[in-house]
N, C-alpha and C positions, 0 to 999 in steps of 0.2 A: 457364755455366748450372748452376746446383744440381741433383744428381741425385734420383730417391725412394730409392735406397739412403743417398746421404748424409744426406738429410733421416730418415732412420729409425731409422739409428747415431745420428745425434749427437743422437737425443729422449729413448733412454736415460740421455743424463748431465743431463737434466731431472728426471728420477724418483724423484731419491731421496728419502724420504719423509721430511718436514718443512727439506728445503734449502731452502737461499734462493739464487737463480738472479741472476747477474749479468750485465746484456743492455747492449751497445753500440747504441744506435740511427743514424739515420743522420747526426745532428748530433754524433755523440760522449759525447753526455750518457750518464750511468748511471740505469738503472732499475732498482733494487730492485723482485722479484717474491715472496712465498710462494706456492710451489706447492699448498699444501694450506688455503688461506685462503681468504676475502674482501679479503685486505687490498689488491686488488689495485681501485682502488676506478673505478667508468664515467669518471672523469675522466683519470687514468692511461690506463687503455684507449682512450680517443677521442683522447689526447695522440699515444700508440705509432700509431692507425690513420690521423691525421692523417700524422706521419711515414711511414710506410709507404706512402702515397698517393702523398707526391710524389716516389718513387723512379720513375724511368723507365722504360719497359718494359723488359726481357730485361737490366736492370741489378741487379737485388735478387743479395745475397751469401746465404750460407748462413745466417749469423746474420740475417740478417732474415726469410729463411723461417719458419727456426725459432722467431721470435720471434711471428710471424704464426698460425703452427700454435698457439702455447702458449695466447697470448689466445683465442684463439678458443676452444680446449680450455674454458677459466678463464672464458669468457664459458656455453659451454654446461651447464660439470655444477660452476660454483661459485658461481655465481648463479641463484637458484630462485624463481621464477617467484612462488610464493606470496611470498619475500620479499622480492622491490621491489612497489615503487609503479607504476601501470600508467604514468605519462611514466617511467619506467627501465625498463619491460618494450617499449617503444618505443624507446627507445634501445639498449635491450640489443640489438635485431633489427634498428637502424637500421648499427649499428658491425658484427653478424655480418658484413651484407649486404654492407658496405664492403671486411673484409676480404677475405670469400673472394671478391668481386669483382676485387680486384687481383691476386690468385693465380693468375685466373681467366685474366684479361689476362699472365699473366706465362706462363699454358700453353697460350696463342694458343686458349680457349674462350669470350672473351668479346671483341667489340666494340666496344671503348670511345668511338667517331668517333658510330657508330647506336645505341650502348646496347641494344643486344641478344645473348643467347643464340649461343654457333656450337654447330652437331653436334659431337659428339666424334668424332675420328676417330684409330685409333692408340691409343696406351697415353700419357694426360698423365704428363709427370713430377712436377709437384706435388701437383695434385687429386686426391682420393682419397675412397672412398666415404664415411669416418668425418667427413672433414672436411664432405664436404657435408652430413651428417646432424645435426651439430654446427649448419651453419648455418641447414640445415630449422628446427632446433628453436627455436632464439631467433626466429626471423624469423614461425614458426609463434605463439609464443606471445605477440608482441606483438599490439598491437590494432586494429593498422593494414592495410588491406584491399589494400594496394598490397604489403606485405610476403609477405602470405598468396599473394597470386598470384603472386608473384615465386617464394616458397618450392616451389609446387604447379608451375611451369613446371620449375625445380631437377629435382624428383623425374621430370617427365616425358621431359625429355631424358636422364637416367639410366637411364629405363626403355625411352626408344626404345635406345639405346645396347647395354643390354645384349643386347635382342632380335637387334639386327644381329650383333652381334661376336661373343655369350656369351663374354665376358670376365667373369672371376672377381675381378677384378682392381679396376672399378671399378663401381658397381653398386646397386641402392636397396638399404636395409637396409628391415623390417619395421616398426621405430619410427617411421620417418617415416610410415609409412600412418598409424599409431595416433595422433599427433599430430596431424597435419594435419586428417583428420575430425574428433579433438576440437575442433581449433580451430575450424573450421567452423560450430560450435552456436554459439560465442561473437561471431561477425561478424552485425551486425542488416541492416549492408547487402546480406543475400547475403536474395533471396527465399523462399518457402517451396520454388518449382519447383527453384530456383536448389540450394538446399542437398541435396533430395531427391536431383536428376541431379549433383552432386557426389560423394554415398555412392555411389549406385550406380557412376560411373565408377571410383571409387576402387579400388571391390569385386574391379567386375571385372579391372581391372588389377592388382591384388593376384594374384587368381589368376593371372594369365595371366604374372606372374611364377613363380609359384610350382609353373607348368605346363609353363615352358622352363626350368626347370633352377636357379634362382636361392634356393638352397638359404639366404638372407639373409631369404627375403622367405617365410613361413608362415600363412594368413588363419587365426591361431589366437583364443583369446579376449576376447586382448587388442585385438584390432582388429576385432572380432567385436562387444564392446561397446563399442568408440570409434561404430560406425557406430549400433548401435541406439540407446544416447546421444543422439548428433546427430540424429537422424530423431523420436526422444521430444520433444525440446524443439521440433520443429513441430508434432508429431500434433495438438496442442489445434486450430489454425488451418488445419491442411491434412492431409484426407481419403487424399490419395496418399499423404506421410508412413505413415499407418499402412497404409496397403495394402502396401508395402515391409516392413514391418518382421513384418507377416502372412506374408509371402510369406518371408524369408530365415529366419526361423525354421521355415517348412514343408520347408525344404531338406535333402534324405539329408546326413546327416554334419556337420552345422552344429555349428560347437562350441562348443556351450550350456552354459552352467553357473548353478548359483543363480541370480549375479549379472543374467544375460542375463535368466530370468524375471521379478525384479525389477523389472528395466526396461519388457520387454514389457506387462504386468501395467499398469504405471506408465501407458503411453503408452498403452493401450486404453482407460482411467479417462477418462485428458485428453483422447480423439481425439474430431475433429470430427464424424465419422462417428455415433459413439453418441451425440452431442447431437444432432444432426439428425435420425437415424431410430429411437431407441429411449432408452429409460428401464430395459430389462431389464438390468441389469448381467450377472447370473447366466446369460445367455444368450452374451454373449462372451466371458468370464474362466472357466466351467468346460471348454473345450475345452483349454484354457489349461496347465490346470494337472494335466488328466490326458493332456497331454503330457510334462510336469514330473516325473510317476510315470514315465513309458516312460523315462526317462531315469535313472531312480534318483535323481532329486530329489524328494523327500517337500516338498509344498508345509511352510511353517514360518509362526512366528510373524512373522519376518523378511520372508516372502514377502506378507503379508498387510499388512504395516504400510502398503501407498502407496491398499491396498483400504481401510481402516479410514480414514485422514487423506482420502482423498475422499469417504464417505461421512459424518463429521462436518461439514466442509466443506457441503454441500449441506443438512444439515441435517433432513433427512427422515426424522421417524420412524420410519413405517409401513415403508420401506423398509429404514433399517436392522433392524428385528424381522426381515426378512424375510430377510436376507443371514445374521443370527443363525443362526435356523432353518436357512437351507442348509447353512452351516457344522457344525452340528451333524449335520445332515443326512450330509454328507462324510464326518464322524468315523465314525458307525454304517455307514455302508453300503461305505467305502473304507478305513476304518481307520486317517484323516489324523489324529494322534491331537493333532497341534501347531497345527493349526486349528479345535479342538474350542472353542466360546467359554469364555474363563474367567474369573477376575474380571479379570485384566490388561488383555483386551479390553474388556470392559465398563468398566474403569478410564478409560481413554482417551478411549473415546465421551464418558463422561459429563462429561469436561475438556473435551471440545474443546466439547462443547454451551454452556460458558461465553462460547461464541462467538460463539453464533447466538443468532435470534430465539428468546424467548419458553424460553429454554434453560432454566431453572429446573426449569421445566415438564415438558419434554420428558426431563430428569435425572429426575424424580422416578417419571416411565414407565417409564425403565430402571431404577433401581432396584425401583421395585418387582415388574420383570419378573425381575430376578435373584433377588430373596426369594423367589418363587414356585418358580424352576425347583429351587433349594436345597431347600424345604419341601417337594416331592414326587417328591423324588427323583432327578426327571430329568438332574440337572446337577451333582454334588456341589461342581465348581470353582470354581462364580460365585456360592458364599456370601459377600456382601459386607463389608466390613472398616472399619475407622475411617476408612482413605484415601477408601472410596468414598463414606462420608457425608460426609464433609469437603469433598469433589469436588463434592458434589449441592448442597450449604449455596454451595461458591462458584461455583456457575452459578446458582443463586440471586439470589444477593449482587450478579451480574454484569451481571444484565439491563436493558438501558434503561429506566429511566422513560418513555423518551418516542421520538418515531424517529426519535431521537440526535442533538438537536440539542439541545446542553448548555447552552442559555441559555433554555430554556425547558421544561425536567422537568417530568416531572407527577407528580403522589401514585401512589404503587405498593401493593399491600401484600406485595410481597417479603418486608418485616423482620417481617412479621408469618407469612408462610410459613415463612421457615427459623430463626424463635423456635420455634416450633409443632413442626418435627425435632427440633431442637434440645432440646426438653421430653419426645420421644419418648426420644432418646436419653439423657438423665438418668433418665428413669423405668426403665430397662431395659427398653421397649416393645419394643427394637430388638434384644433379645440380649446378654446378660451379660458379652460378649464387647465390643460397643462400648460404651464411657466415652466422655464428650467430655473434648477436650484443650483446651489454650489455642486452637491451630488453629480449633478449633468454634465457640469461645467472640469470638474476633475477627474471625472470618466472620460472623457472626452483628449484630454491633457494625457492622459495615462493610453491610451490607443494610441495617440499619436507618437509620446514616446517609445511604446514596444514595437513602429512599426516600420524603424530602420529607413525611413523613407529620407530621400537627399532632402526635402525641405520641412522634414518633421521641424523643424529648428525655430526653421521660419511662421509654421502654423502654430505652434505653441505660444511663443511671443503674441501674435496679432490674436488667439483667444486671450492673452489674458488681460489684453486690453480693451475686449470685449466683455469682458467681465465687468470691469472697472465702468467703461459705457454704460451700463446696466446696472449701475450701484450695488453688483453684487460683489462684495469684499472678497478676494482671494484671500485663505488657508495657508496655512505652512506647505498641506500639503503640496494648494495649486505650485505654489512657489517651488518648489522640492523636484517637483514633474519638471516645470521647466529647468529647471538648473540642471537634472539629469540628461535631460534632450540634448541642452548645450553641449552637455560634459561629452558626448556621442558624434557629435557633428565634424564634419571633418573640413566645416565653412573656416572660412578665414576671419577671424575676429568672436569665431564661437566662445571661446575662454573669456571673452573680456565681458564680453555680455553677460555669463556666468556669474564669472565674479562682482559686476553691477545690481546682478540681482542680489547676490550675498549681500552685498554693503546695503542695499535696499533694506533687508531682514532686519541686520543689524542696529541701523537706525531709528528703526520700527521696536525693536524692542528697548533700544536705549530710553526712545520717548513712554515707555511705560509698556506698550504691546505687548502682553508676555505670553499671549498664543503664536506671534512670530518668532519666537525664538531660533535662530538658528541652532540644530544642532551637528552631531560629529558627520552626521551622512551629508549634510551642506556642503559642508568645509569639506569631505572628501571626494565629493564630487567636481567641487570647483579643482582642487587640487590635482585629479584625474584630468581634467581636461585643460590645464598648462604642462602637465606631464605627458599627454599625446597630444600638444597642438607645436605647430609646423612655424607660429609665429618666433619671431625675434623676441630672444629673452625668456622664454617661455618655461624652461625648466627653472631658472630663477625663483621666477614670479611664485614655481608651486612650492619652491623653499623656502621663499620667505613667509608665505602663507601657513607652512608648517611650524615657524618661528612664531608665527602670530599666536596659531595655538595655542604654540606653549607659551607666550608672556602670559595673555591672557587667561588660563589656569593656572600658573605660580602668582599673577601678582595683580591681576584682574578680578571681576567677579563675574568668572565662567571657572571653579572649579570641577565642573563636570564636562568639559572638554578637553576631554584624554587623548591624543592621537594613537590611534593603534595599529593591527596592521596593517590596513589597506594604507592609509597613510603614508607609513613609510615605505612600503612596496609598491610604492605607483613613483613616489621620487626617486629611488633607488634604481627600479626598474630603465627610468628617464636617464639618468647616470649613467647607468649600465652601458644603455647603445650609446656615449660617447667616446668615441676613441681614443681621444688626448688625456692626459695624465690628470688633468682639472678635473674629469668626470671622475674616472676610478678613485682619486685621492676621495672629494668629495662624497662619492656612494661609500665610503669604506666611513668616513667621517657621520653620518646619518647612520647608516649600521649599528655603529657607536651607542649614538642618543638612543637608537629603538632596544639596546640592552636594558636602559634604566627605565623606558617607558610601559614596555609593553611585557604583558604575561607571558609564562613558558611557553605555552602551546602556539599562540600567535609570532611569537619572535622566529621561533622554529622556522614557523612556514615564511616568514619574511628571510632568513637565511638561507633558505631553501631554493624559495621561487626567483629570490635574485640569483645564484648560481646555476637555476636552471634557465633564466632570461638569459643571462649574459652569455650563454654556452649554447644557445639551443640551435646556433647555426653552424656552432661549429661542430657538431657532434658529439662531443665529450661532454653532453650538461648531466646526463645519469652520472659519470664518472663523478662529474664532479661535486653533485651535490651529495653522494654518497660517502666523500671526502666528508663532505661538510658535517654529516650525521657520524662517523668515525670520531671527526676533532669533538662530538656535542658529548660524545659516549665518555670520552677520556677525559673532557673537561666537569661531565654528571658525578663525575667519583669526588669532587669536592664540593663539601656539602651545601655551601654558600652560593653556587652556582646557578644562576638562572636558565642554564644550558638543559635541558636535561628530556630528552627526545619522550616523544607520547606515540600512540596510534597512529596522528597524524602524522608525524614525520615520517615514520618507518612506510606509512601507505604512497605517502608525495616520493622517497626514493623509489621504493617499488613502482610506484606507476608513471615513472621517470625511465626506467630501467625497460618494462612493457614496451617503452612507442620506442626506444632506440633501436640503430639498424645495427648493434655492436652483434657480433658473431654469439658471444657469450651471452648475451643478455636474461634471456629466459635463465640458463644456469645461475645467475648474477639475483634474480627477482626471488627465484627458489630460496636461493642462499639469504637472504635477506628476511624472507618470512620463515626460517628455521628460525633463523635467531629469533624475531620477533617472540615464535612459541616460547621458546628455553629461555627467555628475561620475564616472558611471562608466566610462566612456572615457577621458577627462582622470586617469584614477586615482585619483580622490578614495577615499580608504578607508575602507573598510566599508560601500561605497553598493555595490549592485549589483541591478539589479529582478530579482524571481524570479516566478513564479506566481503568489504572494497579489497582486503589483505588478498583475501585466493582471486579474486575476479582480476584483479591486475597481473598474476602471475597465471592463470589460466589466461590472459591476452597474451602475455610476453607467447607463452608455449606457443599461442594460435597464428603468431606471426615470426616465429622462426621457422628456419632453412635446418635445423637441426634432426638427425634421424630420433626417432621414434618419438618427436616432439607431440603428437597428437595422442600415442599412448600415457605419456608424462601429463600429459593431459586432463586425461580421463583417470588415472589413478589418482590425482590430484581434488579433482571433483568430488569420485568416489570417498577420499577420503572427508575430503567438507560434511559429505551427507553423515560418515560413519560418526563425527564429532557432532553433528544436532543432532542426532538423534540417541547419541548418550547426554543429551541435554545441556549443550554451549548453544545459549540461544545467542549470542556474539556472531556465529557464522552460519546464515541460514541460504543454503544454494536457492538460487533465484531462475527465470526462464533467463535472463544474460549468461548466467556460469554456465548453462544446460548447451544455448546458445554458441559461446563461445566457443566449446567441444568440437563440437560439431563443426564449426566453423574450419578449426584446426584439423578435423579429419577429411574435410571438404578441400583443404588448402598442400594437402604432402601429398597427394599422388601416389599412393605406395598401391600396391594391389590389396584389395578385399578394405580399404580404407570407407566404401562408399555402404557396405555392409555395415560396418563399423558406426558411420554417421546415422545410420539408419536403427541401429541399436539402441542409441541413444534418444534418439527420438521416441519411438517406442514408450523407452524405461518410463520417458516423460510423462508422453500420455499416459500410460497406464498409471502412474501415482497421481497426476493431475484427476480420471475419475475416480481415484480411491478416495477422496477428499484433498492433496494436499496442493493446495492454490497455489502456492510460491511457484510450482512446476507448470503453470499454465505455456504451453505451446501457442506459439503464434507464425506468422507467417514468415517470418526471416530466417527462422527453426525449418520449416516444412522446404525454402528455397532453398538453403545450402546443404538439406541432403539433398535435395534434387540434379543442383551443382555437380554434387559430389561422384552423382550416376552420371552423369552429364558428360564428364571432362573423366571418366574411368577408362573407358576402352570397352567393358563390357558389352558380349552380344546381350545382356535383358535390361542395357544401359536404357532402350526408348520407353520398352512396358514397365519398367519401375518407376519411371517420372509419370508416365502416364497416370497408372496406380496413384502416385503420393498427387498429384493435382486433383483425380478425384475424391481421393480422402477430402482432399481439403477444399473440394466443391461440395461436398456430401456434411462437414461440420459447417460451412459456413449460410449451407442453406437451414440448419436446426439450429441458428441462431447463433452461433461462435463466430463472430464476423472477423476479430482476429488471426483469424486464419483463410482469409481469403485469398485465392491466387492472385496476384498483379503481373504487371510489366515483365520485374525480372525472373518472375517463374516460369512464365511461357519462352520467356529469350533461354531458359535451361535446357525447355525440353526440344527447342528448335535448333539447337547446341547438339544435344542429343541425337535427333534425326541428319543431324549433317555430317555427323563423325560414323553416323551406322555405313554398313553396307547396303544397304536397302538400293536398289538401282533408279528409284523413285522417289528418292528423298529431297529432290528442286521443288516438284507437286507438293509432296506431304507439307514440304517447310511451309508452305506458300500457304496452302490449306490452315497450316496451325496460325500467320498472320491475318488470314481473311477471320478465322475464329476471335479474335484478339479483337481485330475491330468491329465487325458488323454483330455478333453476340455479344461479346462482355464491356462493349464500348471503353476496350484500354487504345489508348493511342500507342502505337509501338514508337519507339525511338530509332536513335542509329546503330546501336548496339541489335536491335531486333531485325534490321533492314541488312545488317554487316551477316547476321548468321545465316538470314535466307542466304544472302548471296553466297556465301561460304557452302551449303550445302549443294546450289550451285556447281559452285567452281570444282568439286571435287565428285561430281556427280561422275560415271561411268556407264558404259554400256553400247547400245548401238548408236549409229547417227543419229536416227529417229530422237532418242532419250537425252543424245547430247544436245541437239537442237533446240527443244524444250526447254530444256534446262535455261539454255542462252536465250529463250524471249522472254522467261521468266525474269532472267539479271538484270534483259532491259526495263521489265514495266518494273522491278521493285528499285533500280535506280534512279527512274521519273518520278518515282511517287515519293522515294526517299529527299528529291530535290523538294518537291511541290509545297512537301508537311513540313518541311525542316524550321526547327526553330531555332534561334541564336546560339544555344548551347548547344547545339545537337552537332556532334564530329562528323561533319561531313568528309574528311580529309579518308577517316580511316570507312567509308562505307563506299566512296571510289579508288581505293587500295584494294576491298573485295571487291569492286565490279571489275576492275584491270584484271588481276588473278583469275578470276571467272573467263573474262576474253580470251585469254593466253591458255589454258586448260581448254580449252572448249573450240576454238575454233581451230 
């Protein structure tokens, strides 16, 4: 038997720094090791631990101890954690576990028959406290939950061991607490309960080493913010979490530093608790931080950044002015002089507002609240700079057209806002000090192109020739904005101008320019906008520009202008809508070339989305591009085939199959992601369904006529969740898929259907506060179960919408603003009140529209004005009740005239006042 003195002599002739060590194993073979390397690679190591294994107990010689000790060494501090791939941070703690398991068994500590832990009893002669810490660590930091608690039992028997014996000898070291907690955040399998009574036991075991003698084990900072860490990355989803972490910072002698308030700070932001019961920030974060002063931490800029990144985030003006103020507040009356606002904070805010809603806006608040504090004195810091107009122009520039659904923008006048700064800043309006730069000037270019405006076309042009006025050079990029605007415009003559600009570029780089360089988004842009322009000759023009292309990379010097697919599916597309035999020959002819030019997965969708252009009016384009993924399948079985269908395809037919009005379709979308599974199981490559695969087939369901399409539904869902959560992180259910359900049970009318949408709902929330985000509910979730009570028939159809409107007044006032009721939630529950039998349901409606506008300041539309009258028209009871009812039809048909805006149906809100007359009188 090898002794610990032997094994401790003969580690020194391991150490010499940069030798190379020559080991015997147990088959005789040689393994070269660098002690000071990686080169020692997990396959060599799993080779050594295999052999190592099947040495027999109480038979291992010195050199395989030794050999045993070194890897392990080489597996803990030469291999880092950051640089493998998490399957080799699994293996890394797979092979730990292995070895010092055999060691373990060689020092009669383990097992091997029961697979279990023995007490230590005695002084092991191999095992020793480094080595087990060595194997804490890798075992710790892989990702595996079997590892973790194998690791955590490790340190516990260590730590009953030392308490028995106080043996110096073997014993927990301090790292391993600090690890282990870390690891802890990173395990999604361990509960919120589960993680919190982890820290805590940890804690206290820490001490309680630390209080018998175990002069290895110190609960100093470093495991001090391993625990606050872990317990942060619950707080958002569990209240206890931050009651601990309130609590271990209130402790005599805790030892805090910066870092620790950082965190604290961090995790009060995120905790459940302040979503729940309050909206004061200022009321939990300044006990905070004039604990922070007792400590001789001067709160800093540093301490404030996780305060600043959650109030952008949430997006609330009035509140952040208000955090402003205290902050400034703090400066004068505490002398915090690093959290005084200054333009760097104000910097920030007004970036991150590029993020939120209606952020333009809410940037040009702050800015002009910082002009003001500058101009009277009160603030000399926060006199704003080029960065911070620059900043304001692109929260501008950022802001949705529309609520963000990019297929359907709407006219903005952004570009006409941050022209109008823009013009401020050229005039010196703004201070002698800001000049606009290129920065101003292609922010500016870029608002105007995202803002769908009829003369975006015309403004982009006449900026960039204010540019040039101003000897400020335009960019590829300025050039690239406009050419896009063009390519968008639906003026007459847009395309020519377009491609004026292109030949500009090209020029420009011919003469040596080579920051002008056109590249492939130039050309396909221009090529977009002869492919949708109305002019004569116009799809020519974008063929032959696709020919230019390609001379120009076979025989030119542009071989990095590849046409791909947008390319050829904007000419094709062009093709497509001609009727005459010239187009089709042609598109088929193009088709052709995009075989040899373009990669599998791109070709795909250019065969694809031409078969669903040229079909989508007539109804058969799922048919037919389904056809098209058939002919790819049967053409992929030859090897040499560039045909050969991926994810994308199979998800473009599926989501092809979704929006059709075919009787079969959902059956059709199903059938389609079966296959997808079973090619993906068989191996077929680069098929694999992910999320867009079920979200497309849970739509088809949600928009069929089919019976029990909204069950098909939900088993469909259900089964999404049952595959990530045996670990296909490919298909992860999102609030859409949750969404979409609902939607489908809100949409069939069947009885107990509205119960059903309401289940669903539920399920949501409650795993959204068990921690898991992907299930956040929002308001479009909360309206179509409402719907769903709405349009039921149910007598507790009014009190269930009621209910679900105050849930969702009661989350959005603890800060969930995501779920605030709007327009169409109130039009549900006034839906609701007109299908009741209430005999008073003219008043009630009436009542729920005067709520709508004079408290929640929602405008109602004509769909809200059509439901009063609806309740209305169907009203019953005495003369007295009918009467009512009819002078109510009259004032919400004046008032429906008065507010009416363009889009608003007024056709169908005097259809219910007629039906209302005719019922009623």
């Amino acid at each position: 038997m090898t002794t610990r003195r032997d094994v401790q002599c003969s580690f020194s002739s391991f150490s010499a720094p940069g030798g190379i060590v020559v080991q015997v194993n147990t088959s005789g073979e040689k393994i070269q090791l660098e002690r000071d390397s990686m080169s020692c690679s997990l396959d060599k190591i799993c080779t050594i631990a295999q052999n190592i294994n099947k040495i027999r107990p109480a038979e291992m010689k010195e050199v395989e101890v030794r050999e045993a000790y070194r890897v392990l060494d080489t597996l803990a501090h030469s291999m880092h954690k950051n640089d493998l791939e998490p399957k080799e941070c699994d293996r890394r703690g797979e092979l730990a576990w292995m070895i010092l398991k055999r060691l373990m068994i060689e020092d009669n500590l383990f097992d091997p028959v029961n697979d279990v832990l023995l007490p230590i009893h005695g002084y092991p002669v191999i095992v020793d406290h480094a080595l087990c810490h060595n194997a804490i660590k890798c075992m710790a930091q892989s990702n595996q939950r079997h590892l973790f608690d194998k690791a955590l039992l490790i340190l516990n028997t260590l730590e009953e061991h030392f308490i028995e014996s106080q043996s110096n000898k073997i014993r927990p070291v301090g790292r391993s607490y600090a690890l282990l907690l870390d690891a802890a955040r990173h395990h999604i399998s361990l509960g919120n309960d589960e993680v919190v009574s982890f820290v805590e036991n940890l804690m206290t075991n820490a001490s309680r080493q630390e209080t018998w003698g175990n002069n290895l084990v110190t609960v100093n900072r470093h495991i001090f913010n391993a625990a606050l860490n872990t317990l942060c990355s619950r707080a958002e989803t569990s209240s206890r979490a931050a009651e601990v972490i309130e609590r271990m910072i209130s402790q005599d002698n805790a030892p805090l530093d910066q870092a620790s308030f950082s965190i604290c700070l961090k995790a009060i932001l995120s905790s459940k608790g302040l979503q729940e019961t309050s909206t004061d920030i200022l009321t939990s974060i300044e006990p905070l931080l004039v604990k922070m002063e007792e400590h001789s931490y001067l709160p800093s800029q540093v301490t404030m950044t996780p305060l600043l990144d959650h109030l952008s985030k949430r997006g609330d003006l009035h509140e952040i002015t208000r955090i402003l103020n205290w902050m400034e507040d703090m400066y004068q009356r505490r002398g915090w002089e690093d959290i005084r606002p200054n333009r760097i904070h104000f910097n920030t805010l007004i970036n991150a507002m590029s993020k939120s809603k209606n952020g333009g806006r809410k940037a040009m608040e702050i800015l002009n609240k910082m002009k003001a504090m500058y101009a009277n004195g009160s603030n000399p810091s926060t006199r704003p700079d080029l960065v911070t107009y620059n900043a304001v122009l692109n929260a501008i520039a950022k802001e949705m057209t529309s609520s963000g659904n990019k297929r359907n923008q709407m006219i903005s006048d952004k570009g006409e806002r941050a022209e109008s700064l823009l013009s401020q800043m050229e005039d010196g309006m703004e201070g002698d000090h800001i000049v606009p730069d290129i920065v101003s000037y292609n922010t500016v270019l870029s608002a105007h192109m995202n803002s769908h405006a009829i003369d975006a076309a015309e403004k982009v042009q006449a900026i960039l020739q204010r540019m040039s006025d101003r000897d400020i050079e335009p960019d590829l990029l300025s050039y690239t904005a406009c050419i896009n605007t063009l390519a968008k415009s639906k003026m007459h003559g847009s395309a020519q101008k377009a491609e004026d600009l292109l030949r500009k570029l090209e020029e420009a780089y011919a003469a040596g320019n080579e920051d002008l360089k056109p590249d492939i988004k130039c050309y396909n842009s221009v090529i977009f906008a002869w492919a949708n322009s109305s002019d004569s000759g116009a799809v020519q023009k974008a063929y032959h520009l696709l020919n230019e292309m390609e001379l120009k990379r076979k025989y030119g010097d542009r071989p990095d202008l590849i046409p791909d697919a947008v390319s050829y599916t904007s000419i094709i597309r062009s093709f497509a809508k001609q009727d005459n035999g010239e187009g089709s020959s042609l598109k088929n002819y193009i088709l052709n070339k995009a075989k040899f030019n373009v990669d599998d997965g791109a070709l795909n969708n250019v065969l694809l989305l031409t078969e669903i252009e040229s079909n989508k009016d007539s109804g058969v384009a799922a048919e037919k591009a389904e056809q098209v993924l058939r002919s790819m399948l049967k053409e992929s079985q030859n090897d040499h085939s560039k045909l050969k269908p991926n994810t994308i395809t199979f998800n473009t037919v599926i989501d092809a199959w979704s929006k059709s009005n075919a009787k079969n379709a959902a059956a059709k979308a199903q059938e389609i992601l079966k296959e997808m599974q079973i090619l993906h199981e068989e191996g077929y490559p680069g098929v694999c369904p992910d999320t867009f695969s079920f979200a497309s087939v849970l739509n088809a369901f949600a928009n069929s006529a089919e019976a029990n399409a909204a069950e098909k539904a939900e088993e469909l869902l259900r089964h999404m969740c049952s595959l990530n959560k045996d670990g296909n992180t490919n298909i992860v259910p999102n609030t859409i898929c949750f969404a979409t359900v609902i939607k489908a049970y809100s949409r069939c009318g069947t009885k107990g259907s509205a119960e059903k949408a309401e289940s669903i709902l539920r399920w949501m929330v409650s795993d959204y506060h068990n921690g898991n985000t992907d299930f956040k509910p929002n308001t479009i979730c909360f309206t179509s179960v409402c719907d769903a009570w709405s349009k039921s028939g149910d007598s507790r159809a009014v009190k269930k919408v009621e209910e679900l409107i105050s849930w969702m007044e009661s989350l959005s006032a603890s800060g969930h603003k995501d779920v605030s009721p709007n327009q169409h939630t109130y039009n549900t529950l006034i839906t609701a009140v007109a299908r009741s039998k209430d005999p008073m349901k003219s008043t009630k409606a009436l009542q729920i529209l005067r709520h709508m506008q004079d408290v929640l300041n929602i405008k109602p539309g004509s769909v809200s004005f059509s439901n009063v009258l609806n309740a209305c028209s169907f009203t019953h009871g005495t003369p007295s009740v009918r009467q009512t009812a009819l002078k109510i039809a009259i004032i919400v048909l004046e008032e429906a005239i008065e507010t009416a805006s363009p889009k608003d149906r007024l056709n169908v809100v005097y259809g219910a006042f007629f039906q209302a007359c005719a019922n009623l009188m």
